[in-house]
N, C-alpha and C positions, 0 to 999 in steps of 0.2 A: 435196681429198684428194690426198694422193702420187702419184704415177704411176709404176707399174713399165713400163720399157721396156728391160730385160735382166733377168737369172737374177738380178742383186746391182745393180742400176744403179737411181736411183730420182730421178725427177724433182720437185719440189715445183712445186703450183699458185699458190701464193698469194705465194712469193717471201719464206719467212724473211728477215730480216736480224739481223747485226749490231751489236744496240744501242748498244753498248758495247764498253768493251776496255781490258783492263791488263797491265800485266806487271813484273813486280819483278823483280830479281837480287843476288847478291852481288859480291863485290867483283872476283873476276876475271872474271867475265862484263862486267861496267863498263867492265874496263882494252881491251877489246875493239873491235871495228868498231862496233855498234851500240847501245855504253853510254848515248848521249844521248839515245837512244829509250825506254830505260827509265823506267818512273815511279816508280819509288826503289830505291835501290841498297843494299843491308844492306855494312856494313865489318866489323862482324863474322858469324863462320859459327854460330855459336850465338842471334844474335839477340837476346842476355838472356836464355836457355830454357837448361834445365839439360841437355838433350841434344839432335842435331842433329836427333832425329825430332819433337820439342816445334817445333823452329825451321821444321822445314819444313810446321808445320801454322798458326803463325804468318803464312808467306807466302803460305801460300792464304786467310786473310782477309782479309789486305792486299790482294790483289789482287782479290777477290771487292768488298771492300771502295771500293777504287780506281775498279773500272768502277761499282761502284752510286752514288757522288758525282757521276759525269761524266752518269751519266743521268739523274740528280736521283729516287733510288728508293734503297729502303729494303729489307732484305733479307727483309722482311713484305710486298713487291708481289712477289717469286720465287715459283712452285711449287714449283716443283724444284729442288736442285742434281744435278749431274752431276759428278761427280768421280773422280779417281783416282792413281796416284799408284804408286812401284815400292814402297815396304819392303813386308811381308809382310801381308795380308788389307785392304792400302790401307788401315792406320790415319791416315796422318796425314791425310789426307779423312775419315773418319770423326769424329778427334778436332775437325779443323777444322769440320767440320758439329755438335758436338754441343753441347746447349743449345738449337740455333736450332728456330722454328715452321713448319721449310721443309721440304720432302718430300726427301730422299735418292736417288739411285740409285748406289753405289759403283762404279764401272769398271776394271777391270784388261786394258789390251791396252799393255801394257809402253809403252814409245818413242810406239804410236801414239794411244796414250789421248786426244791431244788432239781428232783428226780423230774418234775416237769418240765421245768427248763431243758437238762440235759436230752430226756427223750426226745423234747420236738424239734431240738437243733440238729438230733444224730438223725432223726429220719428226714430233715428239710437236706439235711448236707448228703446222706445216702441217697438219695431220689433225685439226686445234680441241681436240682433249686437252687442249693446255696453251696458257698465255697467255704466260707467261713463262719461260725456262729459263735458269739458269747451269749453262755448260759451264766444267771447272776445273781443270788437274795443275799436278803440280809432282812436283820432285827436288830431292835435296841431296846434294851432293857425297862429303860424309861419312860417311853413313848409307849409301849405296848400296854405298860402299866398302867399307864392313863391314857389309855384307847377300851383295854378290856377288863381294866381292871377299878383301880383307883389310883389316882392321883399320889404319889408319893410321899409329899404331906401329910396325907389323911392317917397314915402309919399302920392299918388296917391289918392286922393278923394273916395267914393262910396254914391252909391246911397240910397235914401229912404228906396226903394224896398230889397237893399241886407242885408245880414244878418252874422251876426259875427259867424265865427267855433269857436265853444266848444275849450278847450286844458282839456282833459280829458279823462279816459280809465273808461268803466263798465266791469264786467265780471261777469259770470254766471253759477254754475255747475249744473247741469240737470242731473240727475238721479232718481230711485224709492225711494221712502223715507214714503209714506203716510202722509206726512206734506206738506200742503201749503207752495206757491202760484203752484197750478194744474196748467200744461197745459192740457185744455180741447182738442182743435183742433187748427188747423194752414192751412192759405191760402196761396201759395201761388200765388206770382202776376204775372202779362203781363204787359210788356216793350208798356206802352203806350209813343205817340208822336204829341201834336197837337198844333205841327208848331212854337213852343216858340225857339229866337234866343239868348234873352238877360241873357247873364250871369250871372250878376248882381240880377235876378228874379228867383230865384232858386223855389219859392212856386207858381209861376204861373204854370212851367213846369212840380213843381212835386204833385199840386193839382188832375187833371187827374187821377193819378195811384192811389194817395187814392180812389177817388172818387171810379173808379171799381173795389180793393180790397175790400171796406168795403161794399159796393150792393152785389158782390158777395159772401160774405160771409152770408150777412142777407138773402139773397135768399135763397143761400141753406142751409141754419139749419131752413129755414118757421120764423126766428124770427125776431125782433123790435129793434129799439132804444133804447127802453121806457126799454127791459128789461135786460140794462146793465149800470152799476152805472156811468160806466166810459168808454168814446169810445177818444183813445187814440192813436196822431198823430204824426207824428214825422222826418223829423221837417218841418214843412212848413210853420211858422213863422204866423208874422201879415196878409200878402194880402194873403199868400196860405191859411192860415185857415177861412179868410173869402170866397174865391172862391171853396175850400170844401164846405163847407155849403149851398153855392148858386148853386151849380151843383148839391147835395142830394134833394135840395125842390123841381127840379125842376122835380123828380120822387118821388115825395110826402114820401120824407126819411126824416124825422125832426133831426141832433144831437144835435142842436143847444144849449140844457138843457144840454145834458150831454156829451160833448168834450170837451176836452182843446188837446195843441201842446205843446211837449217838450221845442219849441223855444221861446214858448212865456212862460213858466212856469221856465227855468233855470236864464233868467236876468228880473231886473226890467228896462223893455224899456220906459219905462218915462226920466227914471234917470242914466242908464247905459251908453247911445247911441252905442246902439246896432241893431240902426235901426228897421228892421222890427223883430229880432230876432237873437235865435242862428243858430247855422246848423252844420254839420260836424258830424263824425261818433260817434264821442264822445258824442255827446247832446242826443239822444234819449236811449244811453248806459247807462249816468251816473243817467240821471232822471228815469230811469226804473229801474237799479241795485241800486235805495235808498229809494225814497220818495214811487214810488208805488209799489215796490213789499214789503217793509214794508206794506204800508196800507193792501194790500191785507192780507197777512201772519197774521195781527192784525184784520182781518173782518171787518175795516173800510170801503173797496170794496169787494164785493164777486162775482161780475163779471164786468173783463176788457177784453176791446178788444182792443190790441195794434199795431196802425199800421204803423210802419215807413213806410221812404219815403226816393228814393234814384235817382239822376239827372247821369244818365249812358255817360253823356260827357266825354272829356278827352280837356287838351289845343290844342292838336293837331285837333280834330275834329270841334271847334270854331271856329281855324284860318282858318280851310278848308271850313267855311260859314254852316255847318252842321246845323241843329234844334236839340235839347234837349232830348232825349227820358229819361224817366223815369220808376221805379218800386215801387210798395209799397203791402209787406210782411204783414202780419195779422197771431196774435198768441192771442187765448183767453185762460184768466188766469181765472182762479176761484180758491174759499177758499176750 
């Protein structure tokens, strides 16, 4: 069974792992640092599907799809899927789930859905509940843009500070296996909120909820920076990962050596313009289900701590002049 060893901290007995693992992208996610990680790349943003929300429910079977090949399983050996995803009541998880004889759990924790996903599968599957679980988001470029934004059309500017969503789906099966990448323990987080209005600033708003996921986690296991290869964000772009790091020093928490952020690891922001970065459900999904849970599974890392981050607005809550609240999930991986 689990083991609680803080107020949100939860250690597993049995050592879930990682069965599996895929991640698909589109075309400018490809053109990127970690295109050749990917396990197939869409050239077009419709997929064949007559609208981009059809397409992004397309790439979470592909990916779903993807890892159950690589484990030689069928998506009749899943319990459950775990999924989620930004357009509104997480249809395109829903549509992507429907038809199949697998048990459902819809998820919406914006940005951090991934790390959500994963922790509630490794503790259903640590606790004997479940045998198997797929964890699963995804985002599309398109569709979010005219969810949160503006219609693509409309050709609307953004700023410095904003940051480009992912169009891309990670997925993840979580079960006993005695094969890396372990999940060690999982945090989960508090819906922090201090006072951010600018939509456009996604990594100011959701800098905060790292900040007290990853203290709280280092507090309650007594351990350091110093003794994790990789402390891993997701996605808070350019200025959030800088205002992480300047909120840690200032309780003498250094990551500064060993962090990096999904959003600035999926494009090259020199040359992409992509602003401060990526974002969206898909960025911290597709960089985690390729580049690092390879390394890990390879002992290139033997201990990550990964912590998406997720901006709990809606369009309607902005228009009502609301401020931002945010989450951010912690799942430590080890070899």
């Amino acid at each position: 069974m689990p083991q609680k060893i803080g107020k949100t901290t939860i250690k597993t007995t049995q050592m879930p792992s990682i069965c599996a693992y895929a991640a698909v992208a589109g075309k400018k996610e490809g053109e990127g640092p970690l295109g050749k990680h990917f396990d197939i790349l869409y050239k077009d943003p419709n997929i064949g599907q007559k609208s981009f929300e059809q397409a992004e429910s397309v790439m979470q079977k592909d990916a779903v799809n993807t890892a159950l090949k690589k484990a030689g399983l069928t998506l009749a050996d899943i319990d459950v899927i775990l999924a989620g995803d930004l357009i509104n009541q997480c249809t395109s998880s829903a549509y992507a789930a429907r038809g199949s004889d697998t048990g459902f759990l819809g998820l919406y924790g914006a940005c951090s859905t991934m790390a959500q996903s994963i922790a509630l599968a490794a503790l259903l599957v640590d606790s004997g509940a479940l045998t198997k679980a797929m964890a699963v988001t995804s985002s599309h470029f398109c569709a979010a843009e005219r969810q949160f934004r503006y219609p693509l059309e409309y050709g609307g500017n953004i700023t410095p500070t904003s940051q480009w969503t992912v169009t891309g789906s990670g997925a993840a099966l979580v079960g006993i296996s005695g094969e890396p990448p372990f999940i060690k323990a999982v945090t989960i987080g508090k819906v922090q909120d201090l006072g951010v209005k600018d939509v456009n600033n996604m990594g100011a708003a959701m800098a905060p909820a790292a900040y007290d996921t990853i203290k709280t986690y280092l507090r309650d296991t007594g351990s350091e920076p110093r003794d994790y290869d990789l402390i891993l964000t997701g996605d808070l772009g350019k200025v959030g990962s800088l205002l992480l790091i300047e909120l840690l020093s200032k309780d003498n928490i250094d990551i500064s050596g060993n962090h990096k952020d999904c959003g600035m690891m999926i494009f090259d922001i020199e040359n992409q313009d992509v602003h401060s970065g990526g974002s969206g459900c898909g960025c911290s999904a597709v960089v985690l289900c390729s580049l690092i849970l390879s390394n890990i599974r390879q002992s290139v890392w033997k201990n990550v701590l990964f912590a998406a981050t997720g901006a709990l607005m809606s369009p309607m809550s902005v228009q009502q002049g609301e401020t931002i609240p945010a989450i951010s999930h912690l799942i430590h991986f080890t070899n």
